[in-house]
TORKE-979821 format. One line per 3 residues: their letters; for each residue x, y, z of N, C-alpha, C, O. Coordinates in steps of 0.001 Angstrom, whole numbers, plus 524288, in hexadecimal, padded with zeros to 5 digits. Each point is the difference from the previous one (the first is absolute). Layout:
N
a> X/Y/Z/X/Y/Z/X/Y/Z/X/Y/Z  ...
REM end
This chain:
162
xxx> 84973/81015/7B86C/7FBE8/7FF57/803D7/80225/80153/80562/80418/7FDDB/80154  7F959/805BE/8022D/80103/80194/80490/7FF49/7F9BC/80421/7FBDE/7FD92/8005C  80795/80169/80175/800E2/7FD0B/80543/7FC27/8012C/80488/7FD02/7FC92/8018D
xxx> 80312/807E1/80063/7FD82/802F0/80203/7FBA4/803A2/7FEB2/8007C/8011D/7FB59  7FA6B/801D8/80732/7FC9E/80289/7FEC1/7FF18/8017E/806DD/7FFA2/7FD62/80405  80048/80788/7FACC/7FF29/80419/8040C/7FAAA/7FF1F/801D4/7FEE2/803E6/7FD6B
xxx> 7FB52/7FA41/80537/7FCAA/7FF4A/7FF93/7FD90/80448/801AA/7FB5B/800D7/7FF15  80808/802A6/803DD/7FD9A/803CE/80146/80117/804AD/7FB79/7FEE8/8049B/800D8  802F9/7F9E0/7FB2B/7FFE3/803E0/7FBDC/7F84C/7FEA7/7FE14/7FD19/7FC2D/7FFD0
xxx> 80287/809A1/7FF26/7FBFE/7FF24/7FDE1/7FDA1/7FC4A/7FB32/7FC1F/7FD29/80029  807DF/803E4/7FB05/7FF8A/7FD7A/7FB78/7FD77/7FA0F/80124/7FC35/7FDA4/7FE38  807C9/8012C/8059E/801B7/7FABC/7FFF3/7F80C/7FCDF/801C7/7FE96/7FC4C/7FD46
xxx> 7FDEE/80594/806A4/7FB67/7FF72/7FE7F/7FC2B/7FEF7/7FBB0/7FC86/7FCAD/8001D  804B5/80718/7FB76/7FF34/7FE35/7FB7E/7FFDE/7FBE7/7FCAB/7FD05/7FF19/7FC56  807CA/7FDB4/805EF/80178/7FCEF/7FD76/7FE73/7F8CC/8034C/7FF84/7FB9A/7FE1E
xxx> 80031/80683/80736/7FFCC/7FAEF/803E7/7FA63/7FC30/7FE4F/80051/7FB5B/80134  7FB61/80631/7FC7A/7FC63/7FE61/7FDDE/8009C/7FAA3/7FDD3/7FE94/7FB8A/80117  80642/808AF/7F89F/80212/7FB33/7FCC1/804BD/7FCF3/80147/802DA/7FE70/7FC75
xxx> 7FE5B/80070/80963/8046F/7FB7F/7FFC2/7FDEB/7FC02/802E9/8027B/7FCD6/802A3  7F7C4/8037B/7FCA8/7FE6D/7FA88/80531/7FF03/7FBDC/7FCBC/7FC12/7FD3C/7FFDE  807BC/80291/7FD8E/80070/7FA81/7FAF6/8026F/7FCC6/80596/7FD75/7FCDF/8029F
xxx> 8066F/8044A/7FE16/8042C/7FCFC/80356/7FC4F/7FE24/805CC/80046/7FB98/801E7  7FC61/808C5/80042/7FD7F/7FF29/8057A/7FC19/7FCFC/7FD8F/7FDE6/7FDA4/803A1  80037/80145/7F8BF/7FA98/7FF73/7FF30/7FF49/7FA4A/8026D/7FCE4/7FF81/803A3
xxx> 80641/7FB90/7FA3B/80091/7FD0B/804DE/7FF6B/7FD9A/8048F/7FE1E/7FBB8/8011D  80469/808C5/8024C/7FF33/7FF83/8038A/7FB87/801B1/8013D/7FD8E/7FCF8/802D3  7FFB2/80817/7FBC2/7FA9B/80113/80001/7FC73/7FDC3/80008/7FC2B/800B9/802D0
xxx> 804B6/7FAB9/7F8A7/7FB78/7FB2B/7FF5D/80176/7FE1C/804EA/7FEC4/80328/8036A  80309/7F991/7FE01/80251/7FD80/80463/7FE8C/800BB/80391/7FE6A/7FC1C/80257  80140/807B2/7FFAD/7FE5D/802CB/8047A/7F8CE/800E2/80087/7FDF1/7FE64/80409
xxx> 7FF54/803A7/7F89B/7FB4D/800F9/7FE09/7FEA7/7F8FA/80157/7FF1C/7FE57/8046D  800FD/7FF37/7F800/7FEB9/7FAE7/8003E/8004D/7FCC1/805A5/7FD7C/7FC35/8018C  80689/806CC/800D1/8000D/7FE68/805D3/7FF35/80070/8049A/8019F/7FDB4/803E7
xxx> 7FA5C/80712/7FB02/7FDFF/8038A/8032A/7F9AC/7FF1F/8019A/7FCA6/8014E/7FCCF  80196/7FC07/8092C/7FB76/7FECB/80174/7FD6A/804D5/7FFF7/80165/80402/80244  7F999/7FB1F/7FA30/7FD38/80280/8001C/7F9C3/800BC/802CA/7FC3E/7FD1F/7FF28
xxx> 803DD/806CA/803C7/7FC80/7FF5D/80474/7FD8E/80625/7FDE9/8030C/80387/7FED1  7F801/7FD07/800FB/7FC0E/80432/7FEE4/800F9/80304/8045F/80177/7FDBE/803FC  7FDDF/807E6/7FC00/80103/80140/804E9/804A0/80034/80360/8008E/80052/804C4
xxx> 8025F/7FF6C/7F7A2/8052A/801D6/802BE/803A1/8046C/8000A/7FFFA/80389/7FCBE  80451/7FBE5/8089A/8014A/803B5/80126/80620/8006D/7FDDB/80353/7FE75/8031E  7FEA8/803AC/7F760/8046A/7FE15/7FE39/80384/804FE/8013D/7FE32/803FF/801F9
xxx> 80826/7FB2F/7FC5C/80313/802C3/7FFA8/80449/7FDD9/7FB7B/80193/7FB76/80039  80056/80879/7FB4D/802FA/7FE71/7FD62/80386/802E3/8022B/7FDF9/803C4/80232  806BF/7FC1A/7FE2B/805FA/80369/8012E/8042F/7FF2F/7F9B6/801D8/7FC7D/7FD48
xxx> 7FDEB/8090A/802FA/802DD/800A0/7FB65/7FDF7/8010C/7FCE5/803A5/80138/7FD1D  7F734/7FFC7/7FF90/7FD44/7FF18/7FBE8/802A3/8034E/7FA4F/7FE6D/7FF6F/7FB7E  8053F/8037E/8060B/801CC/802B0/7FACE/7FB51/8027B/7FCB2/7FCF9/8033A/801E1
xxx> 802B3/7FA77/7F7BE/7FC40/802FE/7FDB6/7FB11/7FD59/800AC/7FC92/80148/7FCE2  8027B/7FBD0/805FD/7F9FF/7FD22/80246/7FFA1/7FB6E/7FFB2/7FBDE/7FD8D/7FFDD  80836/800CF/7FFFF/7FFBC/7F7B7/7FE4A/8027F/7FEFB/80517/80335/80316/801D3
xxx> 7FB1A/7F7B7/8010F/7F8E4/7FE1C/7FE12/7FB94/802CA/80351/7FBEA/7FDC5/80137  8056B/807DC/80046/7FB3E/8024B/80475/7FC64/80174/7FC60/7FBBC/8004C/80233  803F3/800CA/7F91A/7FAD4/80175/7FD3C/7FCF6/7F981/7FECB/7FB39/7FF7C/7FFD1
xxx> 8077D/7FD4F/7FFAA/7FE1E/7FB7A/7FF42/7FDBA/7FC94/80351/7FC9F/7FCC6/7FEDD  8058E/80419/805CE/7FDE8/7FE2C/80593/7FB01/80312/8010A/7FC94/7FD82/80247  80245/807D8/7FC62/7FBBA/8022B/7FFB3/7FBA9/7FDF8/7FCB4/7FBA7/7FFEA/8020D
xxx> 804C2/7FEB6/7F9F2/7FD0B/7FF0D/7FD2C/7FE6F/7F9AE/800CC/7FB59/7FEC7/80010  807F7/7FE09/8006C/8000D/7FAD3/8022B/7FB35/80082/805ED/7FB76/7FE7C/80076  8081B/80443/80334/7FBFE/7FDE2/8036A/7FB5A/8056C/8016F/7FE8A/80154/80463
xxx> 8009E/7FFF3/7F8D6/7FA4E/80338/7FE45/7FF75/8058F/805A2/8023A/800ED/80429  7FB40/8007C/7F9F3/7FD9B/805CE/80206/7FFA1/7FED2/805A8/800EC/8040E/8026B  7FDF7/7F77F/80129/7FF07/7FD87/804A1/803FF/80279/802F5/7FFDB/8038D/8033D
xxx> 80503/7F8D5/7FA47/80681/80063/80337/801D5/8070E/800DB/7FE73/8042B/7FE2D  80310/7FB35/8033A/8047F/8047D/80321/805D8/7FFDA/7FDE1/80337/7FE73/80339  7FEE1/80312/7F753/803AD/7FF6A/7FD6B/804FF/80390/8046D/7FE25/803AC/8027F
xxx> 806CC/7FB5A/7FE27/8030A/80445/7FFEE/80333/7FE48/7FEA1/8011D/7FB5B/7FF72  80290/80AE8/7FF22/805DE/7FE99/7FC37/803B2/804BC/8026D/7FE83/80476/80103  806EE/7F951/7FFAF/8025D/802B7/802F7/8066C/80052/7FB91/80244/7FC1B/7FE53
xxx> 7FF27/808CD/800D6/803F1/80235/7FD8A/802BC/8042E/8008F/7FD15/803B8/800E5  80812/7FDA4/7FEF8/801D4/8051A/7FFD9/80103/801C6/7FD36/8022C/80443/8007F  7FC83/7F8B1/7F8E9/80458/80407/7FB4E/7F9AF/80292/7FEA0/7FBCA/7FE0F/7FEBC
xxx> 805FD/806D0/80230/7FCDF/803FB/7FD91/7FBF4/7FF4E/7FBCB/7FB47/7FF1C/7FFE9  80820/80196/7FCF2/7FEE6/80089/7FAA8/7FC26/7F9FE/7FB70/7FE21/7FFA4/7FB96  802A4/7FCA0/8098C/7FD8A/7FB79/7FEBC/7FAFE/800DD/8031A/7FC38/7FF98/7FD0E
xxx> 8030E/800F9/80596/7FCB2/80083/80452/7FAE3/804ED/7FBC7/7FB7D/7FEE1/7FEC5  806AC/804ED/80054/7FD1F/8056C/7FD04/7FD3B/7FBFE/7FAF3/7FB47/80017/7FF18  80967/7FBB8/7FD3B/7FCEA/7FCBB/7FC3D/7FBA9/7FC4B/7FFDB/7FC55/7FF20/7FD03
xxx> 80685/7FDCB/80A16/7FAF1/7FD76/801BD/7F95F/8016D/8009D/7FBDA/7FDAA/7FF50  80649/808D5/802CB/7FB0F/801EB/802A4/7FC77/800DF/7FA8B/7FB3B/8007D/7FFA5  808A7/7FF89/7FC56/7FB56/80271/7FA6D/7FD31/7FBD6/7FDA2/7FC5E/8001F/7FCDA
xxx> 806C4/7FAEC/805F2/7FC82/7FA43/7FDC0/7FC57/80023/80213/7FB92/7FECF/7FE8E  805A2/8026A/80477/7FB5B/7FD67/805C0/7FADB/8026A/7FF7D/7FBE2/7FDB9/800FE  804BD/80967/7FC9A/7F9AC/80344/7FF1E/7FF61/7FDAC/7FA93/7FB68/7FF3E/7FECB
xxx> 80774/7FFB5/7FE5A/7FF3F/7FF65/7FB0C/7FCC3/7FA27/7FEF2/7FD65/80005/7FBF6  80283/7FC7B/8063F/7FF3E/7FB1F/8037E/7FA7B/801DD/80219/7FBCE/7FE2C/7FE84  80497/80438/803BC/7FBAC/80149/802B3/7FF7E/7FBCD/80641/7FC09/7FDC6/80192
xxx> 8098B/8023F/80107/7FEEF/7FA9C/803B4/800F9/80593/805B2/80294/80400/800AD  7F94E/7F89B/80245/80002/803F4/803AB/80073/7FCFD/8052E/7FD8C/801BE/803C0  80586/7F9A4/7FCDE/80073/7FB87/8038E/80655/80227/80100/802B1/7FE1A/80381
xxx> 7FF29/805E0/7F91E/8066F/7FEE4/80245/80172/80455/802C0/7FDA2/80419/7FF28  80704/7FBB7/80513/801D7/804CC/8027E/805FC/7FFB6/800FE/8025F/7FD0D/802F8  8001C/80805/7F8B9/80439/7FE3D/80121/80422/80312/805D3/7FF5D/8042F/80249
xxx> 80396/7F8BD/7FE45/80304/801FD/80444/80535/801CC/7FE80/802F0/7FC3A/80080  80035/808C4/7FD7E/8033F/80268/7FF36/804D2/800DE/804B2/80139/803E0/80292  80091/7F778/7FD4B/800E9/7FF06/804E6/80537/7FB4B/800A0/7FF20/7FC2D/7FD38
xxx> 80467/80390/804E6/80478/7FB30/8008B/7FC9D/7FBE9/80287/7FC79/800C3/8032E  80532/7FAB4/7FADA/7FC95/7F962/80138/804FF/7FFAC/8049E/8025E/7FBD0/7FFDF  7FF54/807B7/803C9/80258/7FFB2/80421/7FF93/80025/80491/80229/7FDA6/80398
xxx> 7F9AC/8067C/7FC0F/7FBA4/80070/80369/7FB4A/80256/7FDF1/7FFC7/804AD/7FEE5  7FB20/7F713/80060/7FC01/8009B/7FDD5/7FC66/803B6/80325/80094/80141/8049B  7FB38/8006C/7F7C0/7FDBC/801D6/805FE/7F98A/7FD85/7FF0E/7FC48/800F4/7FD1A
xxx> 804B3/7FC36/80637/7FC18/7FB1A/7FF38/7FFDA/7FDB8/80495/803F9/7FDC2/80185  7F772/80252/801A3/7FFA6/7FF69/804E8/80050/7F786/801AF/7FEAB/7FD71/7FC27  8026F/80016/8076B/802B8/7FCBB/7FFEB/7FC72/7FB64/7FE07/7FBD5/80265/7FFCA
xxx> 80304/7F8A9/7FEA3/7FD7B/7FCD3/7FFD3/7FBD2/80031/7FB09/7FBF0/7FD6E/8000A  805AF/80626/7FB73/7FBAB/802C9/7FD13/7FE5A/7FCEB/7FC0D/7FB60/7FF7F/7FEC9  808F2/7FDF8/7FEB4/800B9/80003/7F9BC/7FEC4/7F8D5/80047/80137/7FD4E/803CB
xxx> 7FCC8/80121/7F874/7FDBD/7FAAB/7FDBD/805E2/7FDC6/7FD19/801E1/7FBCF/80170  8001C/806B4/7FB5E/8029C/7FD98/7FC76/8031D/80554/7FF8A/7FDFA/80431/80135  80729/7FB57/7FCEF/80485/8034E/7FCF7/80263/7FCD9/7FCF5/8017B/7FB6F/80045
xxx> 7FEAD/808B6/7FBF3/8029F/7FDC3/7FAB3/805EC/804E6/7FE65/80094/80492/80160  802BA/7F818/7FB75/803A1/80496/7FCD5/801F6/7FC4E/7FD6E/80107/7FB55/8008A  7FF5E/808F1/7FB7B/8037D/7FB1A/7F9C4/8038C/8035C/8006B/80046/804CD/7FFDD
xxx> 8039A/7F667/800E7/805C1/80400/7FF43/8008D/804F0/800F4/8011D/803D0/7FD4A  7FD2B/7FAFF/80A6D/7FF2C/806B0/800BD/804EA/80035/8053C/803CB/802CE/800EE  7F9F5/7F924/8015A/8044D/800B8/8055D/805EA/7FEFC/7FF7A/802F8/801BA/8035E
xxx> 7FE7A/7FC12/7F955/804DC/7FE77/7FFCD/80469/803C9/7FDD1/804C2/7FF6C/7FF9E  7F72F/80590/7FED0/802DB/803EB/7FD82/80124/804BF/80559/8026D/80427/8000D  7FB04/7F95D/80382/8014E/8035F/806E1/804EF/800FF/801CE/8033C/7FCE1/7FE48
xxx> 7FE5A/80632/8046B/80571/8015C/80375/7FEAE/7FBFF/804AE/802C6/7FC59/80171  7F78A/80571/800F1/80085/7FD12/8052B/7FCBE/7FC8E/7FF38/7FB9D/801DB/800A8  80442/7F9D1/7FE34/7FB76/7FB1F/7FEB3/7FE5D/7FE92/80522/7FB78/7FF1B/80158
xxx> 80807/800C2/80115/7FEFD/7FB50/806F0/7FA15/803AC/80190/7FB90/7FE29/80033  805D9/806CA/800AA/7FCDF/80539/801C4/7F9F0/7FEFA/7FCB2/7FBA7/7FF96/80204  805BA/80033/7F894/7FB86/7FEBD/7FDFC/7FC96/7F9DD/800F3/7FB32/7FFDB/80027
xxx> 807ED/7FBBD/80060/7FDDE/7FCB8/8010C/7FC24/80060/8068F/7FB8A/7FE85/80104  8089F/80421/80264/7FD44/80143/80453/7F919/802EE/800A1/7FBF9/7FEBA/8024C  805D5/805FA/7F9FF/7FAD0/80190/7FE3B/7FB8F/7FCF2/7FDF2/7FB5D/80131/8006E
xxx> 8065A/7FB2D/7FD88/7FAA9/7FCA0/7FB9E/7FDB4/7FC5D/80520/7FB69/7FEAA/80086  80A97/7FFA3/80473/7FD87/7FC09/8039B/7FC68/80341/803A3/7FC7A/7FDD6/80276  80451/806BE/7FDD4/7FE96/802DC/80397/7F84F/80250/7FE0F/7FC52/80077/8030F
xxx> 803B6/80080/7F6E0/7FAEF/800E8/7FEA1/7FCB1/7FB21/7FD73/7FB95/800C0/7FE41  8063A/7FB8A/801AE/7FE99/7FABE/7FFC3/7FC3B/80019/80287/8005C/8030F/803B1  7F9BB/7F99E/7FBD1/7FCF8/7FE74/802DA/80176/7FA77/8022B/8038F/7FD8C/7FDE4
xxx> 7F9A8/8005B/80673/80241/7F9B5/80079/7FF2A/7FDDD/7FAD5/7FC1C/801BF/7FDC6  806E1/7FA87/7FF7C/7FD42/7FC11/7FBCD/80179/8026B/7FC50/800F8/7FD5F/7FC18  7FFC0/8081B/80398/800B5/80453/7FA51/8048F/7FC03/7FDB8/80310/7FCDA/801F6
xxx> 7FBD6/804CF/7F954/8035A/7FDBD/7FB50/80415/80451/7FE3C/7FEDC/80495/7FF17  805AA/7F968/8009A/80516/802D5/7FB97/8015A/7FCFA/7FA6A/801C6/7FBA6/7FEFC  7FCA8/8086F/7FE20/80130/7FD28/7FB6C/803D0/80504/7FBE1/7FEAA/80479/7FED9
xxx> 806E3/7F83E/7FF90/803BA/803F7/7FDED/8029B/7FC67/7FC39/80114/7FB5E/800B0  7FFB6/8076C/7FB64/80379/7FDE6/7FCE3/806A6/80435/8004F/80065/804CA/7FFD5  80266/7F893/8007A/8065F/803CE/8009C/803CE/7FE02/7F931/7FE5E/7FE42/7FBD3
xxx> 806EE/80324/80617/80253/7FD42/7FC5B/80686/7FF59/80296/7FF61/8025B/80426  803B6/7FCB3/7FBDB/8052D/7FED9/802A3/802B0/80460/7FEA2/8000B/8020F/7FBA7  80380/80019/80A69/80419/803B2/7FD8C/80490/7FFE1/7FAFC/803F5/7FD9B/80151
xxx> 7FC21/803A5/7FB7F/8042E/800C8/7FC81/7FC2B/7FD59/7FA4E/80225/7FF71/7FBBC  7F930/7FF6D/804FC/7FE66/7FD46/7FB53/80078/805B7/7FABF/8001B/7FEA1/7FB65  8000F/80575/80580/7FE50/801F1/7F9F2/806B4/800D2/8000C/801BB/8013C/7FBB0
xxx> 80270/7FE39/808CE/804F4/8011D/7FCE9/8006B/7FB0D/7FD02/800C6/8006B/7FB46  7FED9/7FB34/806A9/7FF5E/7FC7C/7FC1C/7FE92/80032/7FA53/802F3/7FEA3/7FC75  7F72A/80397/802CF/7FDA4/801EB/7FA3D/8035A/80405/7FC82/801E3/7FFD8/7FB95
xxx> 7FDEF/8044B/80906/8052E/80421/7FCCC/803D1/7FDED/7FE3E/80151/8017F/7FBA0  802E6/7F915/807C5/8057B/7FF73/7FD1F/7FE4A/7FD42/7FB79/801F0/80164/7FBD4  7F9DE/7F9ED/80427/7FE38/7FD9F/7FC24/7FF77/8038E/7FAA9/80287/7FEFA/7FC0B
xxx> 7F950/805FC/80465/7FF92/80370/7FAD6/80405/80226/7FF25/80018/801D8/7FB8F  80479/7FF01/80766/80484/80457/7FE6D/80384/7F96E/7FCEE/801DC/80016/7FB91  7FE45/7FBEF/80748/8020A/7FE3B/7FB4E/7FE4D/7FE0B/7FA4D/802D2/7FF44/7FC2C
xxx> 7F79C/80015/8045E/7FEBF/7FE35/7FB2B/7FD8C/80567/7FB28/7FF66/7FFBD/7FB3D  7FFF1/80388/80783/7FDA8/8052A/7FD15/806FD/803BA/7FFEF/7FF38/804BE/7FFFB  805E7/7FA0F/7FFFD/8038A/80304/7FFD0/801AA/7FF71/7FA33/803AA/80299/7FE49
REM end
């Protein structure tokens, strides 16, 4: 088993679907903890292959103003085929670093990311951004996980699967 996965290899898309055994979790977690207000103005950061921005769409209905902000390519191209396929026409994505959004200031109701920010170079930068497109009162809601947790999992399987 690879330690590592290139995410920007293409393949590796294919496959990101089937490992949200492990996120799923936190997914609930997050979903369940997330005020829901009709009519809102959301932002997920990070969304990978569409979890939870297709779900936040559908959750808070045709009303809201979905957006989802990502740079890996190739997730972004899978998302977009849910989304017609779906038929949801509430979402817009932004192809774009959660470093500097381009999202004018005071906008957004709520932001969400599952295990999206913590995988950042510059987090502070990004946190700045979320305070900065925040409405007053706006809500952050994220689930993360601690640095070094999957070397942990890896030494665990390399010793018991050797």
């Amino acid at each position: 088993m690879k330690e590592n996965l290139n995410w920007k290899n293409k393949e590796v898309v294919n496959i990101y679907d089937e490992i949200s055994l492990w996120s799923a979790p936190f997914g609930r977690l997050l979903l369940e903890n997330i005020p829901m207000n009709q009519g809102a103005t959301i932002l997920d950061i990070g969304f990978g292959t569409g979890f939870p921005l297709i779900e936040l769409s559908q959750r808070f209905g045709e009303q809201s103003e979905i957006y989802g902000i990502d740079i890996w390519e190739e997730a972004i191209i899978r998302t977009k085929n849910k989304i017609k396929t779906l038929g949801l026409n509430n979402i817009t994505i932004l192809e774009e670093s959660a470093t500097k959004i381009n999202i004018q200031d005071h906008q957004i109701d709520l932001i969400t990311s599952n295990l999206g920010i913590n995988n950042f170079e510059d987090k502070e930068q990004v946190y700045f951004e979320i305070q900065r497109i925040l409405k007053p009162k706006g809500k952050l809601c994220i689930t993360t996980n601690p640095i070094g947790t999957f070397d942990e999992l890896f030494q665990l399987f390399i010793t018991i699967f050797e």
